[in-house]
C-alpha positions in Angstrom: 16.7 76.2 93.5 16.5 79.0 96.1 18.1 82.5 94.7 18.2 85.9 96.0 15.6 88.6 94.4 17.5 91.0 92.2 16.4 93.7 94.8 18.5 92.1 97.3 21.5 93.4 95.0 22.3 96.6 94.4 21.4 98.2 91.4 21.3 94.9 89.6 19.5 94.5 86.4 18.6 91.7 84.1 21.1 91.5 80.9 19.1 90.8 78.0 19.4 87.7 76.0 20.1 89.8 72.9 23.8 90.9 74.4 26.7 89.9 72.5 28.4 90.0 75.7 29.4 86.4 77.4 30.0 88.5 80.8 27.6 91.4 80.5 27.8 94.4 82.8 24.9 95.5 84.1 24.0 99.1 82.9 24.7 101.6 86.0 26.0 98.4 88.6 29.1 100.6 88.8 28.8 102.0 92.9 31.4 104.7 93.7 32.2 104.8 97.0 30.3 107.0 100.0 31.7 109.9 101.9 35.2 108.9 103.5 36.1 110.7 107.0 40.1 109.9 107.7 40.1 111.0 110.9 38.0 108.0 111.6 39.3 105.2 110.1 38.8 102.4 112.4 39.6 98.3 112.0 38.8 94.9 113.7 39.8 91.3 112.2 38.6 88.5 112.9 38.7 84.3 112.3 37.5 80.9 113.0 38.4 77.6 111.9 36.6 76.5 109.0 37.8 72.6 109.2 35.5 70.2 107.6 34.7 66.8 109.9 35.7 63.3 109.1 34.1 62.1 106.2 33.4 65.3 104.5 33.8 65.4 100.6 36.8 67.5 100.0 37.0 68.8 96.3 33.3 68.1 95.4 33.2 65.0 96.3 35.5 62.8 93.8 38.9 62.5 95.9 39.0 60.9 99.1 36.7 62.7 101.6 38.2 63.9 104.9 40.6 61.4 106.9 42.9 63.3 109.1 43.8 66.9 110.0 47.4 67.9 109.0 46.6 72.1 109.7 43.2 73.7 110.3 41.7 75.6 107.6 41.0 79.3 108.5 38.5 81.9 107.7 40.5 85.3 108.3 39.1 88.7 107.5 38.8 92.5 108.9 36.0 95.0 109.0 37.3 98.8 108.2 34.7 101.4 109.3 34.8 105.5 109.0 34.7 105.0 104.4 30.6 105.0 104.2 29.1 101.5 105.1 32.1 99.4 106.8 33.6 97.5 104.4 34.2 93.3 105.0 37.4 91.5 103.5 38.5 87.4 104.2 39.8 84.8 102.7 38.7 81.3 103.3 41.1 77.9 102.9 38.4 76.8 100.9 38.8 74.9 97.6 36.0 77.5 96.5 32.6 79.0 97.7 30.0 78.6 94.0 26.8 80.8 93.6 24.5 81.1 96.3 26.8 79.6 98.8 29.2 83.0 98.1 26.1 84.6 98.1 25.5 83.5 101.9 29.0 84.2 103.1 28.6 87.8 101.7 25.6 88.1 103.3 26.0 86.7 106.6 29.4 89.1 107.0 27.2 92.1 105.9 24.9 91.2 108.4 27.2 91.1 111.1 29.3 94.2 110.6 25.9 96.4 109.8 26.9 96.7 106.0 25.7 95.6 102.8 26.5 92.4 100.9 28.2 94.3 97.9 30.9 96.0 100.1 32.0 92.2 100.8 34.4 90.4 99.4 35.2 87.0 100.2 37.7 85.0 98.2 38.7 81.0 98.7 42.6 80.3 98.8 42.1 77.3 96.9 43.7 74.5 98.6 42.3 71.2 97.4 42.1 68.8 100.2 39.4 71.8 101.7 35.5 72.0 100.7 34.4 73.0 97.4 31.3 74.8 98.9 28.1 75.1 95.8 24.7 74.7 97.6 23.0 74.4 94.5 25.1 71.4 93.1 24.3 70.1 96.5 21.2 70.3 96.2 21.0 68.5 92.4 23.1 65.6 93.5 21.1 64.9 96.9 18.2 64.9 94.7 19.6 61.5 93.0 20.1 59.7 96.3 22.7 57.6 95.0 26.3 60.3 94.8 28.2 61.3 97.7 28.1 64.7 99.2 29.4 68.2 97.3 29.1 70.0 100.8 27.7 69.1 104.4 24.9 71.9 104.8 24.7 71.4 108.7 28.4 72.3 108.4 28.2 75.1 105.6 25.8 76.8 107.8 27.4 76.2 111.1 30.5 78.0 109.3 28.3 81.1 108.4 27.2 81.1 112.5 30.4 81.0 113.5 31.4 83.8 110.7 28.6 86.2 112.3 29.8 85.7 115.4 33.5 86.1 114.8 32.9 89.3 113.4 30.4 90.3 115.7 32.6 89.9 118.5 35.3 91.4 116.6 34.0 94.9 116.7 34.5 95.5 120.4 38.3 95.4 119.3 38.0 98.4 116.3 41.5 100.1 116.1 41.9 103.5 114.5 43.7 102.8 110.9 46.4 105.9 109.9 48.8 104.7 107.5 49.3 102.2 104.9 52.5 100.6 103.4 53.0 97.8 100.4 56.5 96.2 99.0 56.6 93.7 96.7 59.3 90.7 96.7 59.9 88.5 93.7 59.0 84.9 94.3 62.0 82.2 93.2 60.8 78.6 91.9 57.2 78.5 92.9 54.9 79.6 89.8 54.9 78.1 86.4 52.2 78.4 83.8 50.8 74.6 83.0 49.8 75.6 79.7 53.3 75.5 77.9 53.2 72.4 76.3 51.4 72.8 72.8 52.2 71.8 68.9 53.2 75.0 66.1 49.2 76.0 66.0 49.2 76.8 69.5 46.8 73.7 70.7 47.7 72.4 74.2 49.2 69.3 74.1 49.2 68.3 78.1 48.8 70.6 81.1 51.6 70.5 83.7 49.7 70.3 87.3 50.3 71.6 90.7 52.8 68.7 90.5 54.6 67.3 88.0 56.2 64.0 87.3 56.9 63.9 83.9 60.2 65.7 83.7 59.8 66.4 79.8 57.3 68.8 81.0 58.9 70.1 84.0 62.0 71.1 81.4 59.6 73.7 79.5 59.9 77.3 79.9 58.7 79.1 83.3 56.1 80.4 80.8 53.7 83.4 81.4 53.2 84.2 85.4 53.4 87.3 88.1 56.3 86.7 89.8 55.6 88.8 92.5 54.6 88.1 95.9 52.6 91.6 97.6 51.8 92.7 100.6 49.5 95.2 101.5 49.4 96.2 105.4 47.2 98.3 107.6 48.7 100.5 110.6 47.3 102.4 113.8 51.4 104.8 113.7 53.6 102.6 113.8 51.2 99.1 115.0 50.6 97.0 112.1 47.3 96.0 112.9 46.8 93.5 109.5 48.5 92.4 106.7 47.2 91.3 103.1 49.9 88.8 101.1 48.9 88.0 97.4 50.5 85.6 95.3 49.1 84.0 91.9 49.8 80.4 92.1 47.3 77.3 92.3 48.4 76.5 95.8 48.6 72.9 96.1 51.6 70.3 96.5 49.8 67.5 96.7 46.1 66.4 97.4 44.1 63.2 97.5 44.8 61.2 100.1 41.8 62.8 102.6 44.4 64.4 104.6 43.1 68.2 105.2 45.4 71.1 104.7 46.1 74.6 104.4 48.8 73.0 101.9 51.9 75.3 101.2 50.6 78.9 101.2 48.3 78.1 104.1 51.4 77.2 106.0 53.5 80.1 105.3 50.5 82.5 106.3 50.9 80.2 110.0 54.3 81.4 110.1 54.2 84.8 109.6 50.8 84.9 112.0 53.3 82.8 114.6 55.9 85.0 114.8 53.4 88.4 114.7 50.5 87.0 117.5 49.0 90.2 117.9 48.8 91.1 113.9 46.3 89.8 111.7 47.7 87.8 108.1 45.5 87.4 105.4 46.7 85.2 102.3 44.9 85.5 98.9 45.3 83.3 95.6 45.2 85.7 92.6 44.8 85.0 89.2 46.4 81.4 88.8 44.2 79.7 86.5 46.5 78.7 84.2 49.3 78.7 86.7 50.6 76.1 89.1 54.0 74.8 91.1 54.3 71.8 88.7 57.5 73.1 87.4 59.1 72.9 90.5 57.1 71.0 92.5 57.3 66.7 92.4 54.6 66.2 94.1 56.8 64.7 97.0 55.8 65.3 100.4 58.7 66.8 101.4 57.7 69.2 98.7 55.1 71.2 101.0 57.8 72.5 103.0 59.9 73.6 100.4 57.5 75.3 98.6 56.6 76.9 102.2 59.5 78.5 102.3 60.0 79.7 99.3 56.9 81.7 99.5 57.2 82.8 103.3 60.9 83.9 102.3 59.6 87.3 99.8 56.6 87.4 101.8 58.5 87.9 105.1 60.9 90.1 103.5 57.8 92.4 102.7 56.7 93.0 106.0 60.4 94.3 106.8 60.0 96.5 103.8 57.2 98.3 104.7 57.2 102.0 104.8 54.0 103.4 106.6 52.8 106.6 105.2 49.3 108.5 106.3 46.5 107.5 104.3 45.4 110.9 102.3 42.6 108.5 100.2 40.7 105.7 100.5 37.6 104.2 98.4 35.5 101.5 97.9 33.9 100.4 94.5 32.1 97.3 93.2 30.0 96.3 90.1 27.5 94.0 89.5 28.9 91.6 86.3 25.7 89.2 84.4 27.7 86.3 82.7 25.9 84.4 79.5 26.7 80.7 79.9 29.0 78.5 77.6 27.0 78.0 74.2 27.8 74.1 74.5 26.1 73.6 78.1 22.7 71.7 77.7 20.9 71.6 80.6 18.8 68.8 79.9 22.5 66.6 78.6 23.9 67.5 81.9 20.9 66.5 83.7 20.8 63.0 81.8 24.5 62.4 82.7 24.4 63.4 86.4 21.5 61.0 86.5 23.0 58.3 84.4 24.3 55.3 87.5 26.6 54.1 85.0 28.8 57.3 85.2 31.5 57.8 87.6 31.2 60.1 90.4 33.3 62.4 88.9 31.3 62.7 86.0 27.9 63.1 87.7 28.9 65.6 90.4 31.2 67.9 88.2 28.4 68.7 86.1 26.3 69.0 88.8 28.4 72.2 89.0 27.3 73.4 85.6 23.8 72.8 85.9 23.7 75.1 89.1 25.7 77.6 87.4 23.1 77.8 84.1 20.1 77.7 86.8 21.9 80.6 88.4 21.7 82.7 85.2 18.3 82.3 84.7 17.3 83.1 88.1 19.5 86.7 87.1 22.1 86.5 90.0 24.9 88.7 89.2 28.6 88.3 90.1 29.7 91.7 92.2 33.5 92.8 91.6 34.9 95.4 94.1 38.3 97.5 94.4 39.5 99.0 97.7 41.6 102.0 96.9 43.8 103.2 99.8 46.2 105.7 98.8 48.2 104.8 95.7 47.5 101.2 96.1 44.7 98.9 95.0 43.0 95.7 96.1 40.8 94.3 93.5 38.5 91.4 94.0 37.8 88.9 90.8 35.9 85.6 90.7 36.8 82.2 89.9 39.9 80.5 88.1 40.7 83.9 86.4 43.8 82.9 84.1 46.8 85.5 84.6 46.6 87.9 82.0 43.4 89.2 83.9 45.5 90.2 86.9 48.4 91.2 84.7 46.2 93.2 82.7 44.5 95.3 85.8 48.0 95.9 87.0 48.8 97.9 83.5 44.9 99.6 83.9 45.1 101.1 87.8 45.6 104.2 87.7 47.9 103.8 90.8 51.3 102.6 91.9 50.6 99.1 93.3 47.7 97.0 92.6 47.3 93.8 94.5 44.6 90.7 93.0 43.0 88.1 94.3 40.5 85.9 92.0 38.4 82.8 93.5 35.8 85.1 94.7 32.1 83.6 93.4 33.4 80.6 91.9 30.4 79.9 90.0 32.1 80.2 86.5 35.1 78.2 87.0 37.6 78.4 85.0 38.0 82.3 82.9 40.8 82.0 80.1 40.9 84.8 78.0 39.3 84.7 74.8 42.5 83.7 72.4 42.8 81.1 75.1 39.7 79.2 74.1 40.8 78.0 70.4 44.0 76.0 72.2 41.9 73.7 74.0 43.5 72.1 77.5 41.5 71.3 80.6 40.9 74.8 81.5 38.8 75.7 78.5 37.2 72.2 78.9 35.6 73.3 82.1 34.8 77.4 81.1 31.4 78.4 81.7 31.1 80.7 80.2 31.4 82.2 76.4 35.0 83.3 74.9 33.6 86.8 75.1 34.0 87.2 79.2 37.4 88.3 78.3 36.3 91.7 77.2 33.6 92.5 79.2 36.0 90.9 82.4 38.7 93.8 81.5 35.4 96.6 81.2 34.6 95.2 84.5 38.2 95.9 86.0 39.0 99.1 84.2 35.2 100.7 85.5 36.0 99.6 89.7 39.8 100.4 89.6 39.4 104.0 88.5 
C-alpha cells in the first residue's frame, strides 16, 4: 500500500507500541499558528461538482451503485490568506474520504493555494447515496478480482484535478475579510440519539436509524444531542462573502435505491446558496455518530423535504442574525493524533474473510475498510486535527463518526464564546464512541477501530488546538 513519508507531515513522530494510549498524540505535533497581519486578511471560495457516474458504488460498494441524479454533490470550500500560510477549508457531499484518499485531498488543496497539507481541513457531509472514498480498501478488494468497486480511481483523481483547479482559479477573486459574525438557532424535530433503546445495565438493545419504522422506537426520549444549528460567516464591511452552517445530525432520509443526493442537509445548503448567488454556503456534519433523524424521520420520501426545511428554517434565521464585528484575532492550529487499532482486529481474519467467495459483499468489502486502516498504522500516518480561531469564535476540525459528547465536550473546553464542530474529516477510524460507550455494545462500537482509550487522548487532542 502506498503511504506518505512521515516527513511529508509536519512534526509527526512514530507513537511507540508501549503507549497505553488507543489515540496517542504525537509529542510536540501541537503547531501554533504563524504571524497574523489583519490589515490583510484576504478570501476566495471555490467549488465543483463532485457527482459520481452511473454505475459507481455508492456507500462502499454494498447498496445499489449509482442510477440516477436527484441533486449534484458539491465540493465547496474557501482559501483565507494574510494568517501565515493561507489556510484551506471544504466540505465534500461525500459519504466519507478514508486514509490516504483524505491524505490526497489535503494535499492536492495545499498544493493549489501554495500552503501546507496540515493547514487543510476537509470534512465529508456524510450523505449516503454519495462515494465512500478509501484508496487503500480499493486497492485490497481489486486485488480479489471478484467484489465490486469501493471507489472509481479515474474518478477520485479526476475529482482532485478538478479540486486544484477550482481553487487555483479561485485566487484571482481574493476579497479582503474584516469582520466576522456567528448566531446560533435551535433546530425543532431533526436530531435524535439512535442509541436510546437499552435494558437496566445500559446494553443497547436496537439502534434507531436515520429512519425509523418501528414506532416503539420512535416513542423513546429525544435522547442526548446538540440541538443547535451554527453559523459562522465571513465579511468584506458589510458583504458576506461566505457562510459556514454546522449541525450534528447523520444526514440522511433515505438511501439505497442508487439514486444520488445531497439528501436533506445538502438541499437546504442549495437554498440558502439560491437565494444568496454571490455568497458562498458551506454545510458541515458535526459529531453525529450516535445521532440520526430516525425519531422523526419515516423514511418516506416526502420526508426529504420536511426535514429540509426544518433545518433551512434556524439556519436561515442565522444569517438574519448576524452581527458583523472587526476581527481583532485570528489563529490557526492543528495536531498530529497516532491512533492504536482495536485490540480485536486481526489482520490475517480480515484478510481470510475478505477473500472468502462464500461471504457477502458486504462482509468482504467492509473489512476491507479495516484492513487499510491497520495497514495505515503501521505505515505511521497520523490523523491532523486543526481549530480556526477568529475572534471569540472557534472552528474545530475532528475525524470520523465522532459520537456527540466529543463536540459537546469541546464546546465546555474553548476558551471562547462560540465554538462550531464538524467531525468526518479522515474517516479512517470510523466510528469514535466514547470510552463508557464501548461496554453497551450497538452497531457503533461494532465497527470502532480503534481502542476504548481514544476517548481521552481525543479530548487532550481538542483541549491542546482550541486553546
Amino acid at each position: 500500500m502506498s503511504q506518505l513519508t512521515r516527513r511529508q507531515f509536519n512534526n509527526s513522530v512514530i507513537a511507540t507500541s508501549s503507549s497505553a494510549a488507543a489515540f496517542a498524540l504525537l509529542p510536540h505535533s501541537a503547531k501554533a499558528d504563524q504571524a497574523s497581519d489583519l490589515r490583510n486578511l484576504r478570501l476566495t471560495s471555490f467549488r465543483l461538482n463532485v457527482t459520481p457516474p452511473t454505475g459507481h458504488s455508492l456507500c462502499g460498494g454494498w447498496i445499489k451503485p449509482a442510477s440516477a441524479v436527484d441533486d449534484d454533490l458539491e465540493a465547496i470550500g474557501f482559501v483565507l490568506q494574510g494568517c501565515g500560510d493561507p489556510i484551506v477549508i471544504c466540505a465534500v457531499d461525500w459519504t466519507g474520504l478514508l486514509n490516504s484518499a483524505h491524505v490526497q485531498w489535503r494535499q492536492a488543496l495545499a498544493q493549489a493555494a501554495g500552503t501546507t497539507a496540515d493547514r487543510v481541513a476537509v470534512q465529508c457531509v456524510h450523505q449516503h447515496n454519495a462515494p465512500f472514498a478509501c484508496l487503500d480498501a480499493q486497492a485490497i478488494v481489486a486485488a480479489e478480482g471478484d467484489l465490486p468497486e469501493i471507489v472509481n480511481v479515474a474518478f477520485f483523481e479526476d475529482c482532485l484535478q478538478r479540486a486544484k483547479a477550482a481553487v487555483s482559479e479561485s485566487l484571482d477573486r481574493l476579497r479582503p475579510v474584516t469582520h466576522v459574525a456567528w448566531h446560533q438557532t435551535k433546530v425543532e424535530q431533526v436530531a435524535s440519539n439512535r442509541r436510546v433503546s437499552r435494558n437496566e445495565s445500559g446494553k443497547v438493545l436496537a439502534m434507531r436509524g436515520s429512519s425509523c419504522r418501528d414506532e416503539s422506537l420512535r416513542a423513546l426520549p429525544e435522547g442526548l444531542i446538540d440541538p443547535w444549528a451554527k453559523t459562522i460567516a465571513f465579511f468584506d464591511g458589510e458583504t458576506r462573502l461566505a457562510a459556514c452552517h454546522y449541525y450534528a445530525t447523520h444526514p440522511m432520509s433515505y438511501y439505497g435505491d442508487g439514486r444520488i443526493s445531497s439528501d436533506f442537509v445538502g438541499l437546504a445548503r442549495k437554498r440558502l446558496q439560491a437565494n444568496d448567488p454571490d455568497g458562498c454556503h458551506l454545510y458541515f456534519t458535526g459529531c453525529a455518530g450516535n445521532v440520526t433523524a430516525g425519531k422523526y424521520n419515516d423514511g418516506s420520501p416526502e420526508m426529504r423535504q420536511v426535514l429540509a426545511d426544518r433545518i433551512h428554517a434556524p439556519l436561515d434565521n442565522n444569517l438574519k442574525e448576524l452581527r458583523p464585528v472587526p476581527i481583532d484575532r485570528i489563529a490557526w492550529s492543528s495536531v498530529n493524533v497516532l491512533p492504536l487499532p482495536n485490540p480485536a482486529l486481526s489482520a490475517d481474519a480480515i484478510q481470510q474473510q475478505i477473500s472468502d467467495p462464500t461471504e457477502s459483499v458486504v462482509n468482504r468489502n467492509r473489512p476491507a475498510y479495516q484492513l487499510a486502516w491497520l495497514r495505515r498504522l503501521e505505515a505511521a500516518v497520523p490523523i491532523v486535527i486543526s481549530h480556526l480561531r477568529i475572534n471569540g469564535a472557534g472552528m474545530l476540525h475532528l475525524p470520523a463518526e465522532s459520537f456527540v459528547e466529543y463536540q459537546l465536550a469541546a464546546q465546555e473546553m474553548f476558551p471562547g464564546d462560540f465554538l462550531a464542530t464538524a467531525a468526518y474529516g479522515d474517516g479512517g477510524s470510523w466510528y469514535i464512541p466514547t470510552a463508557a460507550e464501548y461496554p453497551h455494545g450497538g452497531y457503533e462500537v461494532s465497527v470502532a477501530f480503534s481502542d476504548p482509550q481514544i476517548d481521552a487522548t481525543l479530548r487532550e487532542a481538542i483541549a491542546k488546538v482550541t486553546v
